[in-house]
C-alpha positions as CSV (number, residue, x, y, z in Angstrom):
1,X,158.2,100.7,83.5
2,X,156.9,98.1,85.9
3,X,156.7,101.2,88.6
4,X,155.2,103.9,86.7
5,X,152.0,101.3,85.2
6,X,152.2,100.0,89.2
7,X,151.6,103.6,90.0
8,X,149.0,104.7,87.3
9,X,147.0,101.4,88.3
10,X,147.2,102.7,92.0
11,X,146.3,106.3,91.2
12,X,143.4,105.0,88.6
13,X,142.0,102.7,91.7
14,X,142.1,105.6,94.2
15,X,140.5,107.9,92.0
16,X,137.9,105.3,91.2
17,X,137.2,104.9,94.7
18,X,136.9,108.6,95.4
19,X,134.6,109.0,91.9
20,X,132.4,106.2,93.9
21,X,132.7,107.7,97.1
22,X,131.8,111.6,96.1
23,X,128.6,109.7,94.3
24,X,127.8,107.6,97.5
25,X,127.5,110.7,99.7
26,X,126.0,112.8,96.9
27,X,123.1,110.2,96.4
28,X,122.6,110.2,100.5
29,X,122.6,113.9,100.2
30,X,120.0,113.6,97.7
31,X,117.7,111.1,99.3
32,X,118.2,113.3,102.6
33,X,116.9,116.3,100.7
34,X,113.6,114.1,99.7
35,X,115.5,113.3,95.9
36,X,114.5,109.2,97.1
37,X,114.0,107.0,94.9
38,X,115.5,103.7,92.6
39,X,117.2,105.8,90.1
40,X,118.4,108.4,92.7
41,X,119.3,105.6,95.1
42,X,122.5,104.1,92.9
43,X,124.8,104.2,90.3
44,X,123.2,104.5,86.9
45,X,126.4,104.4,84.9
46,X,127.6,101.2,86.5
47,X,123.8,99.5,86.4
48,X,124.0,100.1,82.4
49,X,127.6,99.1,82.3
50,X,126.3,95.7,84.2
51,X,123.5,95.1,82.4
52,X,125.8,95.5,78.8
53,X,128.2,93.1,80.0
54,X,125.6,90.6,81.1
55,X,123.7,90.9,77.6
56,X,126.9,90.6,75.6
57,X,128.2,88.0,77.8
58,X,125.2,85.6,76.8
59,X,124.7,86.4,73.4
60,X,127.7,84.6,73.4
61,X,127.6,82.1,76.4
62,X,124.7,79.9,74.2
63,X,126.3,80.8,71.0
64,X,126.6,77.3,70.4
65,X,122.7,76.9,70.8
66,X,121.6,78.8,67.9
67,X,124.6,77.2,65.8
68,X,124.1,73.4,66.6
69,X,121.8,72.1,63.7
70,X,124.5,73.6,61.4
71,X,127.3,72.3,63.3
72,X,126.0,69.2,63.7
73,X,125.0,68.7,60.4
74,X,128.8,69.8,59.9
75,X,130.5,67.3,62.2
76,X,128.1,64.7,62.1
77,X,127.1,64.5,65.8
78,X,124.6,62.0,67.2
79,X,121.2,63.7,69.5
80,X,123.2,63.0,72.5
81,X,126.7,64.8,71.4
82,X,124.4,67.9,70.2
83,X,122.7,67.8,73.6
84,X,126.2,67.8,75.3
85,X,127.9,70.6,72.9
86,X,125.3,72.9,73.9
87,X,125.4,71.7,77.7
88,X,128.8,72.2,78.1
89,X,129.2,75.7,78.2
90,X,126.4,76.1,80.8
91,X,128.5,73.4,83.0
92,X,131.5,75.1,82.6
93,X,129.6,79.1,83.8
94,X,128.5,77.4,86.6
95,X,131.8,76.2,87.8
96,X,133.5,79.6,86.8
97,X,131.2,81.5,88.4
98,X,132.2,80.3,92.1
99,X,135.4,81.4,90.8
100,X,134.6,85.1,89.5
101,X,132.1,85.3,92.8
102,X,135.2,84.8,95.3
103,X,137.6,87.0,92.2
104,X,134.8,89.7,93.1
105,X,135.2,90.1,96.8
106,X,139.1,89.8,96.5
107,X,140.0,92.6,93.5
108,X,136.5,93.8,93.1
109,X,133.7,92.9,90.0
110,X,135.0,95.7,87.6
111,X,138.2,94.4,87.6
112,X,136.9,90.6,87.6
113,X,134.6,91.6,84.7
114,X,137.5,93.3,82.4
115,X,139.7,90.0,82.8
116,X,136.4,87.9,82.1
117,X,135.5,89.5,78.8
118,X,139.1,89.8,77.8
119,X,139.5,85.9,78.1
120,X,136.1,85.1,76.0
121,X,137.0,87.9,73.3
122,X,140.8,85.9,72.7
123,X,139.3,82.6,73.0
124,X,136.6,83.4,70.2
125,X,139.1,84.8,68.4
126,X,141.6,82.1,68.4
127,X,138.7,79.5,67.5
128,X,137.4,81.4,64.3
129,X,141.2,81.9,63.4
130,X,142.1,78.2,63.2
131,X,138.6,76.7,62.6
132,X,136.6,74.1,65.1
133,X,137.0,71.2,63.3
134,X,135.8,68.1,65.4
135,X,132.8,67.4,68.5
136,X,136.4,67.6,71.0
137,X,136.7,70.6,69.4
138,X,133.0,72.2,70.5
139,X,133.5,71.0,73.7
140,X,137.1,73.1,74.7
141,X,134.9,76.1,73.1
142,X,131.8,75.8,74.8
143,X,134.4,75.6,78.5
144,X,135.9,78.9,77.2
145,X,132.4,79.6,76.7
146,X,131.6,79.1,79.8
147,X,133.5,82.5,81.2
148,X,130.7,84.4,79.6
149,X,128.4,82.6,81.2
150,X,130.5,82.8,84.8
151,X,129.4,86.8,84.2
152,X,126.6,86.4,86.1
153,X,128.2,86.6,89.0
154,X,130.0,89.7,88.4
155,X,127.8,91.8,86.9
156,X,125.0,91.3,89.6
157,X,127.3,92.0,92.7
158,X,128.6,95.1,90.3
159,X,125.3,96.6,90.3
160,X,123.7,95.2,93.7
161,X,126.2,97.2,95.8
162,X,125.2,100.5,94.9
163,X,121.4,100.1,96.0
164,X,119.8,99.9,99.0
165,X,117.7,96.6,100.6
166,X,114.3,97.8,99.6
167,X,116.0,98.3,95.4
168,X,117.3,95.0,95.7
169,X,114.7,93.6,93.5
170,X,114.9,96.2,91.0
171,X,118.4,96.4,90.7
172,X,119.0,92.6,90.3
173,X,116.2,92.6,88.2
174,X,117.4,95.3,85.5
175,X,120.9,93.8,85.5
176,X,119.9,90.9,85.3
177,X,118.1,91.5,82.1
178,X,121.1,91.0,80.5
179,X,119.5,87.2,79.7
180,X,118.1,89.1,77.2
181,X,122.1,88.6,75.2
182,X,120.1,85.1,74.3
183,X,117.6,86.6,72.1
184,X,120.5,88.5,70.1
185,X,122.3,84.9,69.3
186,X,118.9,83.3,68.3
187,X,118.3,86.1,66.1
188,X,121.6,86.8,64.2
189,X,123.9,83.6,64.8
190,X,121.2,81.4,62.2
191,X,121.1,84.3,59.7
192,X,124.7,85.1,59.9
193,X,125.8,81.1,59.7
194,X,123.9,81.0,56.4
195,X,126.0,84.0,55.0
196,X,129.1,83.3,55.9
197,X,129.4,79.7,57.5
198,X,129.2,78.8,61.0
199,X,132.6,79.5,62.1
200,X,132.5,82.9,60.9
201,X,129.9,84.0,63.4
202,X,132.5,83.1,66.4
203,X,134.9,85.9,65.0
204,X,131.4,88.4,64.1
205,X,131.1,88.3,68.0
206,X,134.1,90.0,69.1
207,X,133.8,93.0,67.5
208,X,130.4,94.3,70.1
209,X,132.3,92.2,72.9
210,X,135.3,94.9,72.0
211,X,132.8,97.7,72.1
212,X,131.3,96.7,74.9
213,X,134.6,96.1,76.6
214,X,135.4,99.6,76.1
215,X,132.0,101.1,77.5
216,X,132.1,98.9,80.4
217,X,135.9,100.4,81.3
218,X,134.3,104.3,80.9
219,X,131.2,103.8,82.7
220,X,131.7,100.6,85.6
221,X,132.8,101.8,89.3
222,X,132.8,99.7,92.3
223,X,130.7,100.6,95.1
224,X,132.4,102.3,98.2
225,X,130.7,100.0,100.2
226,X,132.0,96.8,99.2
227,X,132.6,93.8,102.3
228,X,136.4,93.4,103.2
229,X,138.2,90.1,101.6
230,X,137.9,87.3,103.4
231,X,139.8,83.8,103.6
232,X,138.5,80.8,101.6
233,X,136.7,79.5,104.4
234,X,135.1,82.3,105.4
235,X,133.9,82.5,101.9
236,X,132.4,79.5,101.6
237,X,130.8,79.4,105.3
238,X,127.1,80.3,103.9
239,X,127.3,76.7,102.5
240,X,127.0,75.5,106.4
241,X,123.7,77.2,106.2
242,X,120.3,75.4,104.8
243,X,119.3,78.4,103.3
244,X,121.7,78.5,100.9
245,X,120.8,75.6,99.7
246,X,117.2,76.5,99.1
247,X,118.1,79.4,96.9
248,X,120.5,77.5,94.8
249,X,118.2,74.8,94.4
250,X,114.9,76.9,93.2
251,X,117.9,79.2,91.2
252,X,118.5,75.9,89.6
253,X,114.9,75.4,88.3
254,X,114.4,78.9,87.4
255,X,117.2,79.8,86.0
256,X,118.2,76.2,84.7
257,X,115.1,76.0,83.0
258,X,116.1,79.3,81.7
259,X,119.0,78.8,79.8
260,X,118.7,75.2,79.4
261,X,115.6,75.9,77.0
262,X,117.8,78.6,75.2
263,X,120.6,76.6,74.2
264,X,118.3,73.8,73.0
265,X,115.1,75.1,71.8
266,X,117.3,75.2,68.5
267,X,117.9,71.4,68.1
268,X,114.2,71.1,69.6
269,X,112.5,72.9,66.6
270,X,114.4,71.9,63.8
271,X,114.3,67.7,64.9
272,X,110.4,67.8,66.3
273,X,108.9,70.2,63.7
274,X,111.3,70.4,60.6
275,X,112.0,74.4,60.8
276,X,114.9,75.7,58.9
277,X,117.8,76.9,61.5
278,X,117.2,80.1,60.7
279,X,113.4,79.5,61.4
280,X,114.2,77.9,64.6
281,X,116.1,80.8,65.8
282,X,113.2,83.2,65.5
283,X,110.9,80.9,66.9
284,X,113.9,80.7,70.2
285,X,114.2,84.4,69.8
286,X,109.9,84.7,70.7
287,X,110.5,82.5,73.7
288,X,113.6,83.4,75.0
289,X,112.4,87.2,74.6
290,X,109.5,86.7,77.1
291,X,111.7,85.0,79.7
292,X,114.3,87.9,79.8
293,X,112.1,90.7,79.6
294,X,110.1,89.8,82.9
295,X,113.3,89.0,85.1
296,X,112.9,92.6,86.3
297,X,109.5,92.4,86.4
298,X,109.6,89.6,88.6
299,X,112.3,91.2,90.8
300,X,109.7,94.8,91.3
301,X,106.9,92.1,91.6
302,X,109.1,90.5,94.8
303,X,110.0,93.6,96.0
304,X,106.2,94.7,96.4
305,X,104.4,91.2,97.4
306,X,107.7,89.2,98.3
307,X,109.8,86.7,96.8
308,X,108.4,83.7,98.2
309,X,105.3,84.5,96.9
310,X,105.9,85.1,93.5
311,X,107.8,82.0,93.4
312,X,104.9,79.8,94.0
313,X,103.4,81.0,91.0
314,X,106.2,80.6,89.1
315,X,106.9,76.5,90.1
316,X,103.3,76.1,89.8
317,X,103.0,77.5,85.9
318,X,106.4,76.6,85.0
319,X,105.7,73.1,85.9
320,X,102.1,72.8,83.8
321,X,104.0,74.7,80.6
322,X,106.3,72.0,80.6
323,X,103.8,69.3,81.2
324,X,102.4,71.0,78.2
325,X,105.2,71.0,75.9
326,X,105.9,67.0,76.6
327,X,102.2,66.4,75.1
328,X,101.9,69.3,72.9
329,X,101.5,67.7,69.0
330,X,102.1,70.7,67.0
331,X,104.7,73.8,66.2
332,X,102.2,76.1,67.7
333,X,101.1,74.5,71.1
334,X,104.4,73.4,72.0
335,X,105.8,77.3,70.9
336,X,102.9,78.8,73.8
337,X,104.0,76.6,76.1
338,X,107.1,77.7,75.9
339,X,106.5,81.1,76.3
340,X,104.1,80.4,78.9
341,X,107.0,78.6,80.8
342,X,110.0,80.9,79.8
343,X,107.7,83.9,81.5
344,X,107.4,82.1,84.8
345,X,111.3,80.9,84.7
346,X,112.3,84.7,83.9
347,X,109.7,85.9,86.8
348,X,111.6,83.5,88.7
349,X,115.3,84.2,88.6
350,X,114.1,87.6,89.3
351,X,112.3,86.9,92.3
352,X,115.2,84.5,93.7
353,X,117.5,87.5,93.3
354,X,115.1,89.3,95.8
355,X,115.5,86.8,98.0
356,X,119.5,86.5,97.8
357,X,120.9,90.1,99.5
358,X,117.8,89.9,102.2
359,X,119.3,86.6,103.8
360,X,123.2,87.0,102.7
361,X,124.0,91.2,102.3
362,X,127.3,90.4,103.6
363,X,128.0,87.7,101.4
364,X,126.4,88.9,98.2
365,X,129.5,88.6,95.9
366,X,130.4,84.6,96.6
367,X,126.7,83.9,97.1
368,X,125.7,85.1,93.6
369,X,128.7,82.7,92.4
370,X,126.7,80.2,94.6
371,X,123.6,80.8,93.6
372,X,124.3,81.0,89.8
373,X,126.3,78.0,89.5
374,X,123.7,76.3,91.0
375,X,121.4,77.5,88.1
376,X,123.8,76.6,85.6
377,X,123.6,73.0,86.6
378,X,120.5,73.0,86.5
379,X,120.8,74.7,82.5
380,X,123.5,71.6,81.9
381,X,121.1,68.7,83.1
382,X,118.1,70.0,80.9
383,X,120.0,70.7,77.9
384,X,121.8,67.6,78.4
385,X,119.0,65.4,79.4
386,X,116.9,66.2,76.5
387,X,119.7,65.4,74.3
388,X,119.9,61.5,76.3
389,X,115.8,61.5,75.6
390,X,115.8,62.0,72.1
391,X,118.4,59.5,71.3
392,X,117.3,56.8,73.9
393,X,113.8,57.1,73.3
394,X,113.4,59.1,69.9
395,X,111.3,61.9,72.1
396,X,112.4,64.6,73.8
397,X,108.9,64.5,76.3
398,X,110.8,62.2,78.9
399,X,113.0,65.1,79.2
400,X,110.5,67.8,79.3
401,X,108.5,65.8,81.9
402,X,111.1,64.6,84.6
403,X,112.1,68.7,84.5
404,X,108.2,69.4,85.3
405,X,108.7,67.0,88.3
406,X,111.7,69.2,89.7
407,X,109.4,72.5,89.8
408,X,107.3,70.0,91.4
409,X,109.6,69.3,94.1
410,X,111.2,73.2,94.3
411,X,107.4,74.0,95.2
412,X,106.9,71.5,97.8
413,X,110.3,72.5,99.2
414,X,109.4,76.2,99.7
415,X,106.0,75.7,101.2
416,X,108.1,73.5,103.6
417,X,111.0,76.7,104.5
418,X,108.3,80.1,103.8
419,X,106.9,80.2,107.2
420,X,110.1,80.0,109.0
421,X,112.0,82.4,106.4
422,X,109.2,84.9,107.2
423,X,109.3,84.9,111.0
424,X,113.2,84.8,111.2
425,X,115.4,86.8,108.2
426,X,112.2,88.1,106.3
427,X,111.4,90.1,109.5
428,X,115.2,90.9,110.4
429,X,115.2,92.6,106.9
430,X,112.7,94.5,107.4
431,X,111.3,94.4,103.5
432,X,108.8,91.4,101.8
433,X,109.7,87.9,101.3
């Protein structure tokens, strides 16, 4: 029995690979023949299977966002245990996804993604089964959690391989929509807690993860272009680089702000302005919404004026929306300043991404882990932090205000690394950074 699933796996793989090899020269034919183009450049199939597993993935990775007030009221948790439920699950995606990025280049990212989503899809299961019943409790969820969150850096590589340098943008960008998962948890999770109790809602979420599961097996191929594995020190070698450091630090503003915001703009509205949970996750819906749907729109803006660029705007606005929310005094200044700084953060992590496969092509799977693990510390100290701030202080603005002064900093550091990024990899490229 062993032999014969050894040999089906082997003969599915190879006929995979020759699926993704027929469409590789196809598409060349194609743009050859003057066919050109984003959409004729790739692999649609796989970009929508990517972008499905991403927006799936983080419905569910800040599940626990959209639950807390109801949860905590449940378990009696103090500001600062709220603040670390929700955190926890963003800590644990960043570590995983160094994992998944190096599982990537050694067995591919459709294979990486199918083990990920099986593992969250049990581990939900198993928690609504026998019940989450205490804060130690929230915190072993939110680390199986944290291998939906880890998707980022499959789904990205997944899609990024089938396009060319000057799509890079674009294709991040699209797939990388799948942000947009934390709009559908701020929307249902509050409505559906109310009908059916919190703990309900974590077995409600396996049945798209199953559906999803089964679309992303019909329609994902790897690219036939995919680096060779490497050993483990070859796979961590960009970290002798400065650049890499760069990009995971502004990742870790843009995208920290990101998903930090989601997974606490829940707490936020119901402590601050007295909204119902349900109320609260509408009003995180409207922001998170704006942040997700410009992430391609700030990819295709890199791609046509350069990443660097676009990311100066996006410290400099990000930074004043959060100066704004820390002295905003009502529901409604605070909620467009939020949206004001959720659009520059979503511009952002696009425009990062633009920047990523320009300076590491050949490193694109582990870098991605990199890269995103660096955002999702960045998601763990805000949502964390604001927890510490409204329980040491009885504000939240401290929080708020010291994450203003790191977009500050991510600002000063580019002006400091543009010029030279322009005259040395930006021009080796041969596209706008």
């Amino acid at each position: 029995m062993a032999a014969v699933l050894a040999a089906f796996s082997l003969s599915s793989a190879q006929g995979e690979a020759r699926m993704a090899t027929a469409y590789w020269k196809d598409d060349q034919a194609r743009q050859a023949a003057g066919a050109g183009g984003f959409w004729a450049s790739g692999h649609t199939p796989t970009l929508i299977a990517a972008f499905l597993y991403f927006d799936l993935a983080f419905m569910v990775w800040v599940l626990l966002g959209p639950l807390a007030p109801e949860i905590a009221r449940s378990l009696m948790l103090t500001p600062a245990e709220k603040g670390l439920m929700v955190a926890t699950p963003t800590l644990a995606g960043a570590i995983l996804r160094v994992v998944n990025g190096l599982l990537v280049d050694r067995i591919g990212p459709k294979r990486a993604g199918a083990i990920s989503q099986v593992i969250v899809i049990v581990g939900l299961a198993v928690a609504w089964a026998f019940g989450v019943t205490s804060f130690a409790g929230t915190l072993a969820l939110g680390v199986v959690l944290g291998f939906a969150g880890a998707s980022f850096a499959i789904a990205l590589p997944l899609a990024s391989r089938w396009y060319p340098p000057e799509h890079q943008g674009k294709a991040m960008g699209l797939a990388g929509m799948g942000n947009s998962g934390t709009v559908l948890a701020a929307l249902f999770a509050p409505a559906l807690a109310e009908l059916f109790g919190w703990n309900a809602v974590l077995g409600l979420a396996c049945i798209p993860l199953s559906i999803v599961l089964v679309v992303y097996l019909l329609m994902a191929r790897d690219a036939p272009n995919a680096p060779p594995p490497r050993s483990l020190v070859e796979y961590m070698s960009p970290l002798r680089q400065a650049d890499a450091w760069w990009l995971m630090g502004f990742y870790a503003v843009t995208f920290g702000g990101f998903v930090g915001l989601a997974a606490s703009l829940p707490i936020y509205f119901t402590d601050a302005f007295g909204l119902s949970t349900v109320q609260a996750g509408y009003a995180t819906a409207g922001c998170v919404f704006a942040g997700s749907l410009v992430r391609p729109m700030g990819g295709a803006m890199a791609d046509a004026i350069g990443g660097v660029k676009a990311l100066t705007g996006v410290f400099a606005v990000a930074a004043l929306a959060l100066v704004g929310v820390a002295l905003a005094g009502s529901f409604t200044a605070a909620l467009a300043c939020f949206v004001l700084g959720m659009l520059a953060l979503g511009t952002g992590n696009g425009a990062v991404f633009q920047l990523v496969p320009q300076r590491f092509a050949a490193e694109i799977g582990v870098m991605t882990g990199l890269v995103g693990m660096a955002g999702g510390v960045g998601g763990f100290y805000l949502a964390s932090s604001l927890g510490l701030a409204k329980q040491m202080t009885g504000s939240f603005a401290p929080g708020f205000l010291i994450f203003a002064a790191l977009a500050v900093a991510a600002l000063a550091g580019l002006t400091l690394v543009k010029r030279g990024w322009r005259a040395s990899w930006g021009t080796a490229a041969g596209v706008r950074i």
